[in-house]
C-alpha positions as protocol buffer text, in pm:
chain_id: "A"
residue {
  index: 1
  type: UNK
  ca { x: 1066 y: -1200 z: -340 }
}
residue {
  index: 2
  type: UNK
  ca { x: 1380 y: -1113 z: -559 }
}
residue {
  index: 3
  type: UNK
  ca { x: 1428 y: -1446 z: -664 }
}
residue {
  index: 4
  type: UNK
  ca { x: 1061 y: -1414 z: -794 }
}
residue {
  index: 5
  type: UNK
  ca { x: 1130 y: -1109 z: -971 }
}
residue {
  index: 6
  type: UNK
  ca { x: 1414 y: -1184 z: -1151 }
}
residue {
  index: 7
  type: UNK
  ca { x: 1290 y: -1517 z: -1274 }
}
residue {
  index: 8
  type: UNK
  ca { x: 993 y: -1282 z: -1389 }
}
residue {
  index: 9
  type: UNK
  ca { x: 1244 y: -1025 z: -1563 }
}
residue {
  index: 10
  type: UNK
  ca { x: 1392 y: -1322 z: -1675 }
}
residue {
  index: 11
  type: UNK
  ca { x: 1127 y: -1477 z: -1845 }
}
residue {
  index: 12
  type: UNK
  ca { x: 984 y: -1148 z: -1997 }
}
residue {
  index: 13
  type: UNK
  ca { x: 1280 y: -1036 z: -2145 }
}
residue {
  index: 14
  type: UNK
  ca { x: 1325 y: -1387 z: -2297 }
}
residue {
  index: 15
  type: UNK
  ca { x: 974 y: -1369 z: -2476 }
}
residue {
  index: 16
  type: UNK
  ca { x: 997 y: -1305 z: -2853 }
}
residue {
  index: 17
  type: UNK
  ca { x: 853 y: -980 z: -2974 }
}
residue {
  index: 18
  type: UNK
  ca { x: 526 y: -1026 z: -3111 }
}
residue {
  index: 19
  type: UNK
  ca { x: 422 y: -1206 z: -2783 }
}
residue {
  index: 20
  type: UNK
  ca { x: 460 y: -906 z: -2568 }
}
residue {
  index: 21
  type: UNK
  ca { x: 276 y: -717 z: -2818 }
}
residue {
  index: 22
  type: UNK
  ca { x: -82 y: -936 z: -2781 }
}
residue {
  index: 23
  type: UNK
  ca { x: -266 y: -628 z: -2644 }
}
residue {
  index: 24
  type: UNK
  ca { x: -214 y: -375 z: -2867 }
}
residue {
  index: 25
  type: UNK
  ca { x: -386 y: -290 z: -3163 }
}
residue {
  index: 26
  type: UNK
  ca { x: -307 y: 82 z: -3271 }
}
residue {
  index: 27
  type: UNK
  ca { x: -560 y: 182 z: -3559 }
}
residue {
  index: 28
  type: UNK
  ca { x: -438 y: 548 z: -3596 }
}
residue {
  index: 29
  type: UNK
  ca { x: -108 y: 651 z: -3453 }
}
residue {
  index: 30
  type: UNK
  ca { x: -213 y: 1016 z: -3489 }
}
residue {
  index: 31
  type: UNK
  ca { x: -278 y: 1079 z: -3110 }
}
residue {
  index: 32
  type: UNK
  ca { x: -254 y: 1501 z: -3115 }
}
residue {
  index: 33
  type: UNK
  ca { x: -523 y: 1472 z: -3397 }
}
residue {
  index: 34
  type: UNK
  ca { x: -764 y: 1245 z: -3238 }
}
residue {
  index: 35
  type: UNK
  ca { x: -735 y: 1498 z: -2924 }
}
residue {
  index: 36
  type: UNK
  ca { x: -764 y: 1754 z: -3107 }
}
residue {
  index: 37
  type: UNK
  ca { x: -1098 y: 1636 z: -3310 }
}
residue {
  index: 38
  type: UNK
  ca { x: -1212 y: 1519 z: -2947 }
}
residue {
  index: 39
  type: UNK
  ca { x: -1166 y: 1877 z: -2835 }
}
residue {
  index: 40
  type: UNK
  ca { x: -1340 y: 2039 z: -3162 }
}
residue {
  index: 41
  type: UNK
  ca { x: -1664 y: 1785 z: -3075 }
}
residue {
  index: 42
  type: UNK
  ca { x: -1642 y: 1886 z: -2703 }
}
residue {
  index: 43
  type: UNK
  ca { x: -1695 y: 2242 z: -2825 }
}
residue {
  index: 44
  type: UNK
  ca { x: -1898 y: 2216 z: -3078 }
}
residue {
  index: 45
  type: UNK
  ca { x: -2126 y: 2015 z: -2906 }
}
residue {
  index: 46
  type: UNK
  ca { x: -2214 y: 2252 z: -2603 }
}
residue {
  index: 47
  type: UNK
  ca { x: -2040 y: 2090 z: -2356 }
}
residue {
  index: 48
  type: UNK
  ca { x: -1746 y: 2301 z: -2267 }
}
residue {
  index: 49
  type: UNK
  ca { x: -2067 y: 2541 z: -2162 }
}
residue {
  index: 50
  type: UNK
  ca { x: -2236 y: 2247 z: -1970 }
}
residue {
  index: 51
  type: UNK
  ca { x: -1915 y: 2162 z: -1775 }
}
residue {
  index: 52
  type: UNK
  ca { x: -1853 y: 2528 z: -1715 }
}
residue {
  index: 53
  type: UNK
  ca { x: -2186 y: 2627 z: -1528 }
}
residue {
  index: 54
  type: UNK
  ca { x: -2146 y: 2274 z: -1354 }
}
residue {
  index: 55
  type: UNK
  ca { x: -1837 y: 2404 z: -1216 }
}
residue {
  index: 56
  type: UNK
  ca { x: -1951 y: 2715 z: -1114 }
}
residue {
  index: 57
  type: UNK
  ca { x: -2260 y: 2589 z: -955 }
}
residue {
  index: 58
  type: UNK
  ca { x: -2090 y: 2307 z: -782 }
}
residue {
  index: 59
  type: UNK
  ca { x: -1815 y: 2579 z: -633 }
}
residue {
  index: 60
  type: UNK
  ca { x: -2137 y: 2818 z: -518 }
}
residue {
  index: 61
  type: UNK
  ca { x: -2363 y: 2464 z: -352 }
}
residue {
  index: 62
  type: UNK
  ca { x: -2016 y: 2386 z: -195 }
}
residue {
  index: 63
  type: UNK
  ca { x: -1950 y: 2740 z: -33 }
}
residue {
  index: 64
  type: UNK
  ca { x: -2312 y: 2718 z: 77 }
}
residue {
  index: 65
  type: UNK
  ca { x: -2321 y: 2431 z: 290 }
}
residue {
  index: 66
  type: UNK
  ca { x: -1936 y: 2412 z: 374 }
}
residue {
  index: 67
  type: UNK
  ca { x: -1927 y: 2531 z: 727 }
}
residue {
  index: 68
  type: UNK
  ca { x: -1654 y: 2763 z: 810 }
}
């Protein structure tokens, strides 16, 4: 199994750059801003409310049939 992996390493670290790169495709390297729009939406939206009363409910339904 080390022989494996350093044949591997080897092999990888031999590729040239825009090989290891195939699966990326970054449109907008801003990722604070895009969680911080995805935040405004959440609470503009309702949700924050919606996952709020879910939690609540789900923590009173668990205390009720929770035995013990």
């Amino acid at each position: 199994m080390n022989y494996l992996s350093g044949v591997i390493s080897q092999l990888v670290w031999q590729l040239p750059v825009n090989l290891t790169m195939l699966a990326q495709s970054i449109n907008d390297p801003d990722v604070v801003g895009q969680m911080q729009q995805a935040w405004n939406n959440f609470v503009l939206t309702g949700q924050v409310w919606a996952l709020l009363i879910g939690l609540v409910i789900g923590y009173i339904l668990r205390g009720l049939t929770s035995y013990g």
